[in-house]
N, C-alpha and C positions, 0 to 999 in steps of 0.2 A: 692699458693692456692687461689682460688676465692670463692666469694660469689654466692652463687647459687638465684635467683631470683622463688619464690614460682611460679610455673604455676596453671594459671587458665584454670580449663575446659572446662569452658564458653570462645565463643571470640568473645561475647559480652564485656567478663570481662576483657577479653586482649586487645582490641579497649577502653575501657575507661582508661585503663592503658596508651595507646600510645598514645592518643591525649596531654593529658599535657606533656608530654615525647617529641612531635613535636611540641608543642610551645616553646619548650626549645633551641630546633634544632631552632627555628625562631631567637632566642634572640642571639645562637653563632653566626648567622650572623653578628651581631651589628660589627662584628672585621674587617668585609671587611668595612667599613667606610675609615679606614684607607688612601684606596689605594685612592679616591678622596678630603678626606678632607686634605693628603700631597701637593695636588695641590693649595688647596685652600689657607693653610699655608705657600706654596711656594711664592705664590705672596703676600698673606699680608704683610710676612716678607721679602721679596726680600732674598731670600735663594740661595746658586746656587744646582745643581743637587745632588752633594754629600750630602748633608744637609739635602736636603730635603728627600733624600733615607734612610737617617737615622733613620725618624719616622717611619717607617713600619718594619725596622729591629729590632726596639727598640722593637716596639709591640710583634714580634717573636721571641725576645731574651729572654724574658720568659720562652718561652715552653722549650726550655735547662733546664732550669733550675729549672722550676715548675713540670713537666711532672712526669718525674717517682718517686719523694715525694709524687706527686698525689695518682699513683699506690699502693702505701704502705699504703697512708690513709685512702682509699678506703677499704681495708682489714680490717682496724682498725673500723671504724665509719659505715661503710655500701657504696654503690652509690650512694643511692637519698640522704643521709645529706651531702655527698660531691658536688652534682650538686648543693642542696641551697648554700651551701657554695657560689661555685661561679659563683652563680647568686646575692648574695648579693653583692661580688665583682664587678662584673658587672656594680651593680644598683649604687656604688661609683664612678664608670669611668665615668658612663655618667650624672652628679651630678655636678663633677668639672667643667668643660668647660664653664660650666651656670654661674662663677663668672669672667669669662676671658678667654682672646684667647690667652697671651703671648707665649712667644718660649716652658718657662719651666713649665708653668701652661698644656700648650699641650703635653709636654714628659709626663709629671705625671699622666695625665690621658691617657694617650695611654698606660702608662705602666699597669698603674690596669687593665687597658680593655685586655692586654696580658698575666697576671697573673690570671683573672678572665678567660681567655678563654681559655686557656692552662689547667684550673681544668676541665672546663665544657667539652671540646671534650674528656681527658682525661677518666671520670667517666661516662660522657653519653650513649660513645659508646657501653660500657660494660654492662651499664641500659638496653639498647634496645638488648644486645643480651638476655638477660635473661627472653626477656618475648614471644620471637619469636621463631619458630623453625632453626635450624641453617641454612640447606639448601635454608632460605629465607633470610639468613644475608645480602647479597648482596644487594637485592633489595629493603628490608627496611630500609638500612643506606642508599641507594640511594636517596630515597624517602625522606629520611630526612635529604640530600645536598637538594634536590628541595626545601624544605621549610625553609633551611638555606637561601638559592642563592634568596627567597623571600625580605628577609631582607636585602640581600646584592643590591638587583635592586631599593630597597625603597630609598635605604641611598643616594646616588647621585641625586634623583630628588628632596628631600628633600633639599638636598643642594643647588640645584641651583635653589629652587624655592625660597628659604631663601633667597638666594646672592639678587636675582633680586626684594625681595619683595611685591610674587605674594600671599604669604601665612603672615599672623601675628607674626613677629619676636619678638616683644618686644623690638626693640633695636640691639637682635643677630644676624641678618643677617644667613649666611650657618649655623650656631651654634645651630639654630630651632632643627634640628634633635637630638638635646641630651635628653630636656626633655619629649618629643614624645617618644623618645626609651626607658626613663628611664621609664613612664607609664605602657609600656609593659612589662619593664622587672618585674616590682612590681606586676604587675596580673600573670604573670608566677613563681614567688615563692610563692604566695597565692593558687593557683591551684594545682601546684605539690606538696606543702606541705599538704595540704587536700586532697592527692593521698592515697590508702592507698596500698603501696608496700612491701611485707614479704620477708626478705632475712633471708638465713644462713648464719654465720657466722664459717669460716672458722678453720680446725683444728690448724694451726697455721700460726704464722703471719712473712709473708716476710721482708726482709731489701733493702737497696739499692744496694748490692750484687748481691742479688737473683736476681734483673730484669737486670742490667747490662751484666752479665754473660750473657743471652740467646742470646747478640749480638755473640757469642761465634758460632751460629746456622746458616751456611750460609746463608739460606732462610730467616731467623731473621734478618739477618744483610742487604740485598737486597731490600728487603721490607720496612726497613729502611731508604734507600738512594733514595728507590722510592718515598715516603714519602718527605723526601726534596724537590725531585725535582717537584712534582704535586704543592706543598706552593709555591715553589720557582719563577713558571711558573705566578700562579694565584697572587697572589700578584703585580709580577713584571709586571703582563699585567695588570690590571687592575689602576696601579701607573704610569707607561711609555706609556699608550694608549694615554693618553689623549696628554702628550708630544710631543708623534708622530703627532697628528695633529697640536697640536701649533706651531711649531720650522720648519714644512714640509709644512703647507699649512696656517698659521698665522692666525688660529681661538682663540677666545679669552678662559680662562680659561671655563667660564661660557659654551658655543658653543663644546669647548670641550669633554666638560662630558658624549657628546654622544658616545665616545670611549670605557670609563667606562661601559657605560648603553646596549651599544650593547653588550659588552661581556656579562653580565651579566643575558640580555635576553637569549643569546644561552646558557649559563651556567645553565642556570633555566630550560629552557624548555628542556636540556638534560638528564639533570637531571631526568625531569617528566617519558621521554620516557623509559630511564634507568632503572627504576623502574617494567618497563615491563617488558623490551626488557630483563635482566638479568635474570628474572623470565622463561622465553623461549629460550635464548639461553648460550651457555657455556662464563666463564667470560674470556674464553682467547680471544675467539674471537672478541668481543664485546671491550676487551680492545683493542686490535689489530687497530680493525674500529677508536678506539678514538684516539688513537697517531699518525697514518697516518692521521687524521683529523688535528691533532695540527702542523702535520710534516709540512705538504702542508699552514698551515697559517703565519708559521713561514715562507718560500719560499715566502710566497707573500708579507709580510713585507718587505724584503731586497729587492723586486723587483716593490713594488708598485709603481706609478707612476701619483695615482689621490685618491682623498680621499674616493672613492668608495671602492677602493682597499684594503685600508687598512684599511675600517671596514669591508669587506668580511671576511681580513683575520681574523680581532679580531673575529669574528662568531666562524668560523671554531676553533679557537683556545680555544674558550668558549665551545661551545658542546664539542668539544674531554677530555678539561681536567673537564668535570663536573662527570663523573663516575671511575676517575683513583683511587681516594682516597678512594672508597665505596668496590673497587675492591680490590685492595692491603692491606685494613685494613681488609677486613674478610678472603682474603690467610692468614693474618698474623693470625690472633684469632682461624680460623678453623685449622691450620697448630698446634700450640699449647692450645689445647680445656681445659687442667687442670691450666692455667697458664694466662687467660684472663686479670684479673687487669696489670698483671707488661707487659704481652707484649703492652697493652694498652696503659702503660706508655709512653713504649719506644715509639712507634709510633708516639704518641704525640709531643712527644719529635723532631721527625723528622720535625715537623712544626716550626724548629731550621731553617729550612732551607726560610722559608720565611727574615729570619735577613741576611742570606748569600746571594742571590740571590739580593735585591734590592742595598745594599750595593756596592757587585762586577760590577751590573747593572750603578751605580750612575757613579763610576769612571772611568768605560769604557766609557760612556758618554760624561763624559766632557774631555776626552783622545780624543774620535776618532767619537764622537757625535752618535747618535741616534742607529747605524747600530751595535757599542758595547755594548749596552743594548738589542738588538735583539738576537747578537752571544750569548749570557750567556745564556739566556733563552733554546736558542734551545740547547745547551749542555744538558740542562737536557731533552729536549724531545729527542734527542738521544740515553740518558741512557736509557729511558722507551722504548723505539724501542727495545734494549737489554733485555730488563727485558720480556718481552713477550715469551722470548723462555723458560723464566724460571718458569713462570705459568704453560706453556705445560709439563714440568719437574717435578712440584711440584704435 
């Protein structure tokens, strides 16, 4: 059973509801850090590929395991005291780093930053369904990937503005971007707790059963593994982009980062379009356009042959996978409309699949070099080639 979010008549009064609601969305970004600041940690610490894949698994090895707790405390406490929750989480990840870079001072705060972001997509998405009408679910979770994919474009230039010195580190070098983030993140629980949001509270209250089971639902359970594989892709490209150009055409980590930054331009601005483009056309097709976008850039990776090439293809593979998650999370929510916290969860939960994907990426790598961190990836834009017949279905 879910919590129903009070609607406003005024949307006047729904527009001041959603603005701190998408700063919030700005701050889940802070977690795509991860994919450049592994590179950065790669080289300070002379890590090999396995190792280094390890911190962004680490960070998604959370949502396993935070995810659908989430869902049940959501039921218990409300939404918005569980997105403070973890945005206070949040504001502790990016706190640590500020007293050291070490290997394990860096798991520990990547770990909070997975735990803190695994509540916040968790209980956000289900904020914002409640104060929208549903037929617009789409396009305003979309809208509020663009303002996530904000933060995630920020976080690499930060860093290499850091490495190079061109901004005031203190000392920190790339590490600049923690308390910059943490800044943000502190105005965004000051705002959204000065929100004022009316919920009901639900006839009675779920267990871990209750959300588990709905995997039970084929379309639950598809939706699911959709889920992984969209984390799986975005993680793994944005961690591996940069590799690809080091190891293929010998640019330096810093030179690099335009890998990162490219994808995450296309992932922003698809995002933006998304937002429309969902609003006016059906979300089968629209997904369709975006996995044949991601198909063809994965194709030009195994085939590229100049460093042009291979940020084309990052492009292509940035816009396709920037509305798959916007799409598949409100098949999921609209598909089960009395039951939004725990399917919620589980969804979340599927950004389990960001820990699988870099991991299996790491050790195809140093197997059979750069072209095994490619093939994993596209495994999953294959499944979503698959999954498309099944939105036409649903």
């Amino acid at each position: 059973m879910e919590y129903k979010t009070a609607q406003n008549p005024s949307a006047s009064g729904t527009l001041m509801r959603l603005v701190p609601v998408m700063l919030c969305f700005f701050v889940m970004g802070f977690v795509d850090l991860v994919g450049s600041a592994t590179n950065f940690v790669k080289e300070d610490l002379n890590l090999s590929a396995a190792q280094a894949g390890f911190i962004p698994s680490l960070v998604f090895f959370w949502f396993l395991i935070f995810a659908v707790p989430t869902g049940i405390l959501m039921n218990r406490i409300g939404r918005k005291k569980t997105v403070l929750f973890s945005l206070i989480l949040t504001l502790v990840s990016l706190i640590v780093p500020i007293f050291g870079s070490g290997y394990y001072t860096m798991l520990c705060a990547f770990s909070l930053l997975g735990i803190g972001n695994a509540v916040m997509q968790t209980s956000l998405n289900p904020l914002v369904s409640g104060l929208i009408n549903p037929a617009r679910l789409a396009s305003t979770l979309t809208f509020g990937q663009f303002v996530k994919a904000l933060a995630s474009l920020l976080a690499p230039y930060l860093m290499a503005w850091g490495a190079a010195a061109l901004i005031p580190t203190l000392g920190m070098g790339w590490r600049v971007l923690f308390p910059i983030f943490a800044i943000v993140c502190i105005l965004s629980i000051a705002i959204l707790g000065a929100t004022p949001i009316k919920e009901e509270r639900p006839d009675k209250v779920t267990g871990f059963k209750e959300c588990i089971v709905l995997l039970r639902i084929p379309f639950v359970a598809l939706c699911f593994i959709g889920i992984m594989c969209h984390v799986g892709i975005d993680v793994g490209t944005n961690t591996f982009a940069p590799q690809i150009l080091i190891n293929g055409f010998g640019l330096s980590v810093e030179e690099a980062v335009i890998g990162t930054q490219i994808y995450f331009y296309f992932r922003t601005g698809g995002c933006l379009a998304g937002s429309y483009i969902l609003a006016k056309m059906s979300a089968r097709k629209f997904f369709a356009f975006s996995v044949v976008c991601m198909l063809v850039g994965m194709i030009g990776l195994f085939v590229a042959t100049s460093q042009l090439m291979v940020l084309a293809s990052i492009a292509c593979i940035g816009f396709g996978n920037s509305n798959v998650f916007s799409v598949i999370f409100a098949q999921a929510l609209n598909r089960q409309p009395n039951e939004k916290n725990e399917v919620s969860g589980l969804m979340i939960m599927g950004l389990f699949g960001g820990t699988v994907f870099p991991l299996c990426m790491g050790f195809a790598q140093d197997a059979v070099g750069i072209a095994g961190a490619v093939g994993v990836m596209t495994l999953g834009v294959l499944y979503l080639c698959y999954f498309i017949s099944r939105i036409k279905k649903a």
